[in-house]
C-alpha positions in Angstrom: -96.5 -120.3 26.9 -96.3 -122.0 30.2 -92.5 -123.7 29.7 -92.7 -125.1 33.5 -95.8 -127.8 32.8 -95.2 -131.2 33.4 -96.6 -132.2 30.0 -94.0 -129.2 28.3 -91.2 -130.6 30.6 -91.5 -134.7 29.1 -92.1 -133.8 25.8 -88.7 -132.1 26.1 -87.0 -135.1 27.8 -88.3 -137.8 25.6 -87.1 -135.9 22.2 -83.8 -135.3 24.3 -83.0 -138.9 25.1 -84.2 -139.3 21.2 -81.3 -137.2 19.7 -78.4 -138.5 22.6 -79.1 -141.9 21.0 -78.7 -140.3 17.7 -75.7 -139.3 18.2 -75.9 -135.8 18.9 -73.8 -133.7 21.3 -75.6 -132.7 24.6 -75.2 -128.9 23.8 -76.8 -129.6 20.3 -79.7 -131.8 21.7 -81.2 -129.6 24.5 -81.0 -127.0 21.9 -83.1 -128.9 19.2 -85.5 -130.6 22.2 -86.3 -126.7 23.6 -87.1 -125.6 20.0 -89.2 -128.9 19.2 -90.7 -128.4 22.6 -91.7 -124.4 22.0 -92.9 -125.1 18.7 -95.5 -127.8 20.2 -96.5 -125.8 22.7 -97.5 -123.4 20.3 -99.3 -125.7 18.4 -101.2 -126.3 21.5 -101.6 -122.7 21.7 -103.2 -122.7 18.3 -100.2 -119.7 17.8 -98.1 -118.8 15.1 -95.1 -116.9 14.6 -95.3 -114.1 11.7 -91.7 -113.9 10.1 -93.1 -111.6 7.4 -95.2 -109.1 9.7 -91.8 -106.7 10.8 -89.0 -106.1 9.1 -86.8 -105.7 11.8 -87.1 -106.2 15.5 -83.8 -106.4 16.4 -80.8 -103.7 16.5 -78.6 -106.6 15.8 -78.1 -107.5 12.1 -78.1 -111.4 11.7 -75.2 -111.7 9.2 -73.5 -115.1 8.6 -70.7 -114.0 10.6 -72.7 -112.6 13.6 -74.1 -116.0 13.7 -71.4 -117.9 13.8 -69.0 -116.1 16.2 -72.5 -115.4 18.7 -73.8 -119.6 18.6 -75.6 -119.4 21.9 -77.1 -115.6 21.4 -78.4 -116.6 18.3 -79.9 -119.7 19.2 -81.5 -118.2 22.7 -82.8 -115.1 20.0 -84.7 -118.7 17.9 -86.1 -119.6 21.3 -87.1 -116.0 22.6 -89.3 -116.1 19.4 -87.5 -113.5 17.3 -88.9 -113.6 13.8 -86.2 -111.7 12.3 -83.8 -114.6 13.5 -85.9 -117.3 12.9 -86.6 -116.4 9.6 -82.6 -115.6 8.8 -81.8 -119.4 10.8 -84.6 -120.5 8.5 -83.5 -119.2 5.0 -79.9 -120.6 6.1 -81.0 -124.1 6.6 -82.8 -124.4 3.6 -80.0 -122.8 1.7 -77.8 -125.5 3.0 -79.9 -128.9 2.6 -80.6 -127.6 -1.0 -76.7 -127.0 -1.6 -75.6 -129.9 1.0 -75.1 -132.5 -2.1 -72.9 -130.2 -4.5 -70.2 -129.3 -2.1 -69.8 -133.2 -0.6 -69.3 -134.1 -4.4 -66.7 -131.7 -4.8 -65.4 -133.3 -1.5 -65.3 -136.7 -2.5 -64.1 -136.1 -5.9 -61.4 -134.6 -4.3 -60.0 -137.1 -2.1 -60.7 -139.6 -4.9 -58.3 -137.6 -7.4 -56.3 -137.3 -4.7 -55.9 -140.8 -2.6 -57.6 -142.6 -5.2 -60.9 -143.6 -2.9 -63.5 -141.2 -0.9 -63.4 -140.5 3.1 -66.5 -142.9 5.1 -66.9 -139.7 7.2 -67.5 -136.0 5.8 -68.4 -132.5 7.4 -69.2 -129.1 5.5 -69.2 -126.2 8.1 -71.5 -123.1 6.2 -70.4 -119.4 7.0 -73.5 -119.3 9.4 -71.6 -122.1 11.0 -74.6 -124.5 10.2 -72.9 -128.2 9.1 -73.9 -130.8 7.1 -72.4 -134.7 7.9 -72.4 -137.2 5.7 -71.3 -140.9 6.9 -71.2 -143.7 3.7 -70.2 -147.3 5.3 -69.6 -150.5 3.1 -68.8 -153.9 5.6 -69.3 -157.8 4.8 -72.7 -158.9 6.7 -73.0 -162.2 8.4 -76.6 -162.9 7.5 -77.3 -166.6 5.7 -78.4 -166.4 2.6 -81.3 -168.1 4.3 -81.8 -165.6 6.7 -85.6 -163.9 6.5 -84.9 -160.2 7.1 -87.5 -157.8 6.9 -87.4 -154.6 4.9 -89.4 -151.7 4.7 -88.8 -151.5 0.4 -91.9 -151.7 -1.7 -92.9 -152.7 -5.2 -95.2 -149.3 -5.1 -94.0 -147.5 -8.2 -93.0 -144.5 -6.0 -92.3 -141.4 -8.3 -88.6 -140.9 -7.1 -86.3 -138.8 -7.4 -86.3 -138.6 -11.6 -86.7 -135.6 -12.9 -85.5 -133.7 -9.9 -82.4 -132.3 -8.9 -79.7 -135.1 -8.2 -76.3 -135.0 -7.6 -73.4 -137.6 -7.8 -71.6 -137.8 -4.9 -69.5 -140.5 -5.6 -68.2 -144.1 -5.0 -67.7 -146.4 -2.2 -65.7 -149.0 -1.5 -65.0 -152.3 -3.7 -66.0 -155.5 -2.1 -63.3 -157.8 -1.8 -64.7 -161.4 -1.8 -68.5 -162.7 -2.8 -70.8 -162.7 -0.2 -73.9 -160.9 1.6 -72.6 -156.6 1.8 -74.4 -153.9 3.3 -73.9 -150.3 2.2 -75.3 -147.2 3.5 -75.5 -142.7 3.8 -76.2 -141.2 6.9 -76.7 -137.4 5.8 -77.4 -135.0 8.8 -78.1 -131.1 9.1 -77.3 -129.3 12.3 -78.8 -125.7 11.3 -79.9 -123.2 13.6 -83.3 -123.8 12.4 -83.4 -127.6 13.5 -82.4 -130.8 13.3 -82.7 -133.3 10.7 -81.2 -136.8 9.4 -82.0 -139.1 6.1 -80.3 -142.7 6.5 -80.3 -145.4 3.6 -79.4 -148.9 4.2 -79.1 -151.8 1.7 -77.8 -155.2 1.8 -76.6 -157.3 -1.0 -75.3 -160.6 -2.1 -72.0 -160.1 -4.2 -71.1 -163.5 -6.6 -68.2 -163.4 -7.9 -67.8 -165.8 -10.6 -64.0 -165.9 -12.1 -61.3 -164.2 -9.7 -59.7 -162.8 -12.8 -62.7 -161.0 -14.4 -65.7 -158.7 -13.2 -67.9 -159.5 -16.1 -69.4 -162.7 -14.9 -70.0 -161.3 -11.1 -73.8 -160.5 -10.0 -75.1 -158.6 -7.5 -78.7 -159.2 -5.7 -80.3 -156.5 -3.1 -82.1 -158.7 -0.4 -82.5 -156.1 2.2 -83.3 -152.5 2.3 -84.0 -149.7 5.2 -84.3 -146.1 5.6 -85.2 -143.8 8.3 -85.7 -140.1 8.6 -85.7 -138.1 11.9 -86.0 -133.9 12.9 -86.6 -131.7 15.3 -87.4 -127.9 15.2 -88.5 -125.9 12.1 -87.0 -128.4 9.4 -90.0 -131.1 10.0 -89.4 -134.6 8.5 -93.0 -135.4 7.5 -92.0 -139.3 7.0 -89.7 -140.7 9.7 -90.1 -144.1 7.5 -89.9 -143.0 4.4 -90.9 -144.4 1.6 -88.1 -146.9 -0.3 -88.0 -147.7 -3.9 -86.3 -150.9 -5.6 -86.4 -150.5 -9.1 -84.2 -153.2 -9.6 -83.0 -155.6 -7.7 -80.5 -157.6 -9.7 -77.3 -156.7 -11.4 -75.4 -158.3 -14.0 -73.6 -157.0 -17.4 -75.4 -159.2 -19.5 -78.5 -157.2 -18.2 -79.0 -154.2 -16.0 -75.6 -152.9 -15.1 -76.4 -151.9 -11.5 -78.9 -152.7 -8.9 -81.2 -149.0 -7.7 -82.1 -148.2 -4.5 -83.3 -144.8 -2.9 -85.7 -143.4 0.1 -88.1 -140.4 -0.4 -87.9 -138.0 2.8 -90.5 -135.9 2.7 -89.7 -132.5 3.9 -91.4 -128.9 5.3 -91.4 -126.1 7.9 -92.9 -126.3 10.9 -97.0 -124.8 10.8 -96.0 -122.9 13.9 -93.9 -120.7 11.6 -95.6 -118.8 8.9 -94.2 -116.5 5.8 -92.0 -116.8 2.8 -88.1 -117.2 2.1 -85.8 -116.5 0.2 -82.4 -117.6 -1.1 -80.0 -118.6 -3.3 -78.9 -122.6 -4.2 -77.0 -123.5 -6.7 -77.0 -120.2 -8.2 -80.8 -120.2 -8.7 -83.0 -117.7 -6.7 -85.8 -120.0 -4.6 -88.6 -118.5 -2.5 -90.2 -121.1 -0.1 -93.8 -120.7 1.9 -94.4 -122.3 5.4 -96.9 -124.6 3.3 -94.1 -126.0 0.7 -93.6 -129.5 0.6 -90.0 -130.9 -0.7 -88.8 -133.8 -1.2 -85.1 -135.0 -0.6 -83.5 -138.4 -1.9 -81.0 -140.5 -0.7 -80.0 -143.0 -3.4 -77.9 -146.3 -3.7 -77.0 -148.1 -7.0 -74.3 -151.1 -7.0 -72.9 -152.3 -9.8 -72.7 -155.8 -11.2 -69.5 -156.4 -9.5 -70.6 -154.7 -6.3 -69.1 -150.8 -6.2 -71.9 -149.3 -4.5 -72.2 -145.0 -5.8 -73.9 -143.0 -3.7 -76.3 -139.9 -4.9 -78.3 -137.1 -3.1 -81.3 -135.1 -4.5 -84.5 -133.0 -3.9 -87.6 -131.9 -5.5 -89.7 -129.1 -5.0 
């Protein structure tokens, strides 16, 4: 593949400047913008990588712990093309957003039995040294009730994420005071295999009827946003994807809590063919480069304006 075109060389730089803004570290985004980059240009190519056609090209054995004390070797293997790496980086990523939502429960739950309210800021470090970061932020918004904001939510009965695999993660924080709230989860994946992000945002306005009592307070969404972003093998097919609202008011005469959740769709990069396999959650799962997932973020806020926070997927 010619790496030195100027066409090769932009791409690169614009999905660089992408993932600084993002937040990522400089290390971690030329990393994920070289991979992005290699994988276009074999799209261009019309080429493929094989991960099922040798068993072993490599006299290294990719363990976990090879992997995480030899970061930069490993990665430079990814970008050399090795299909025994790529597909080891691959079944570790997958491994991870599938498991991702378990362990931060277990996390949260902790520091909930333990300080009596969650973290805003969580990180899970796998033995391959892949990490998951989770970021859940409640503050008091300034819009007006009059205020026209626009929102990306839809009354399109969406199929969700019922039915699938979703976890509890936990609470938030209690509003204080009535008023317009906002409330969000930033979940990101740094894997050798790529980059990828899910990020739910809702706003609300909190009345709060008798200072004495919840029962009477109400809670109405107004606002909603979510964004999805990736680069490398993990492929975000919807950067915008789609938000659900099946209700939007929240009282305890009626519905309890207001429901809010974006649909990521998910799959591996065309460039990368074969199968994978590996364990989440105890349950054996084999993948293809052609499966489509989906994975959920998800919002609910009670009547008196908790807002819990859950994570899912569906194959």
């Amino acid at each position: 593949m010619d790496v030195s075109s100027p066409i090769y060389a932009t791409e690169k730089q614009s999905n660089y400047k992408k993932l600084i803004n993002e937040g990522l570290s400089v290390e971690d985004a030329l990393y994920y913008s070289e991979l992005q980059a290699s994988l276009d240009q074999l799209k261009k190519e019309n080429k493929t990588i094989d991960v099922d056609s040798v068993r072993s090209l490599s006299a290294v054995e990719y363990t976990d712990d090879y992997i995480r004390k030899n970061k930069k070797e490993f990665r430079e293997k990814i970008l050399q093309q090795d299909p025994v790496a790529i597909k080891k980086a691959t079944e570790n990523a997958l491994q991870s957003h599938f498991e991702g939502n378990d362990l931060l429960a277990k996390l949260v739950k902790e520091d909930i039995e333990k300080n009596g309210k969650p973290k805003s800021f969580y990180e899970i470090t796998f033995p391959s040294g892949d990490r998951m970061q989770a970021t859940f932020e409640s503050v008091k918004e300034v819009d007006s009730d009059s205020d026209q904001v626009e929102t990306n939510a839809s009354s399109q009965p969406y199929a969700g994420p019922w039915g699938s695999n979703v976890t509890t993660i936990g609470q938030g924080t209690l509003p204080s005071s009535s008023g317009n709230w906002g409330t969000s989860t930033d979940i990101k994946f740094y894997n050798a295999a790529g980059y990828a992000s899910n990020y739910l945002q809702i706003k609300y306005t909190l009345d709060k009827k008798n200072t004495s009592t919840a029962d009477d307070d109400t809670v109405s969404v107004y606002y909603t946003y979510s964004t999805a972003s990736s680069s490398g093998i993990m492929e975000v097919v919807t950067p915008n994807p789609n938000v659900g609202r099946p209700y939007d008011k929240a009282s305890k005469s009626s519905n309890l809590y207001t429901q809010t959740f974006s649909d990521a769709t998910m799959k591996l990069s065309a460039q990368v063919s074969g199968s994978y396999n590996f364990v989440a959650g105890g349950i054996s799962v084999t993948l293809t480069h052609s499966t489509i997932w989906h994975e959920f973020s998800i919002i609910e806020v009670m009547y008196h304006g908790l807002p819990i926070y859950y994570g899912g997927y569906k194959l």
